[in-house]
C-alpha positions, 0 to 999 in steps of 0.5 A: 548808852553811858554804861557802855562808856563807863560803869557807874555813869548811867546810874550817876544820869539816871540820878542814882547816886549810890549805885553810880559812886558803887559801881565806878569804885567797883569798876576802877578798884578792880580795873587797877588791880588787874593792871598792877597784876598785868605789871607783876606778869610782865616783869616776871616774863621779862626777869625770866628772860633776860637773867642769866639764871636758870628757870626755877620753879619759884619763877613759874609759880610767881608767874602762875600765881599773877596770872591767875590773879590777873585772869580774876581781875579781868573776869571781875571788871568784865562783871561789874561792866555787865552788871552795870549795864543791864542794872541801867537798862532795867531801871530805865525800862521800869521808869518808862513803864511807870511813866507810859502804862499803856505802852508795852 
């Protein structure tokens, strides 16, 4: 349930410290990039709209290259998010199979 929550805070539960510490860095390193390059694609829309200049094409490969990036950053902290949560579920299922043998 803490993985839903936030990447890294099941691993920190289950006493995990390492996988815990890795996947929050992970998650907020890339969770502030993908809100700087979300910044970058705003101003470069808003700059487009309200200069006077005409649209060139250094405007729209700016733009196209932040929202590339803003797409990759998107993708990757929907990863680590998933990954986070099934390395959680799967630790947890292990420890419960190595506590009750029988079960399963």
């Amino acid at each position: 349930m803490l993985a839903a929550i936030w990447p890294g805070a099941a691993q920190f539960a289950q006493r995990r410290w390492l996988a815990g510490a890795i996947y929050s860095v992970a998650f907020l390193g890339s969770l502030v990039t993908f809100l700087v390059y979300g910044a970058k694609v705003l101003y470069s829309y808003y700059e487009v709209v309200f200069s006077n200049v005409e649209i060139g094409p250094r405007h729209l490969s700016d733009a196209h290259g932040h929202l590339l990036k803003l797409m990759a950053c998107f993708a990757a902290s929907i990863l680590v998010y998933l990954v986070s949560g099934i390395d959680a579920w799967v630790c947890h299922s292990r420890r419960r199979r190595t506590q009750n043998p029988g079960t399963m």
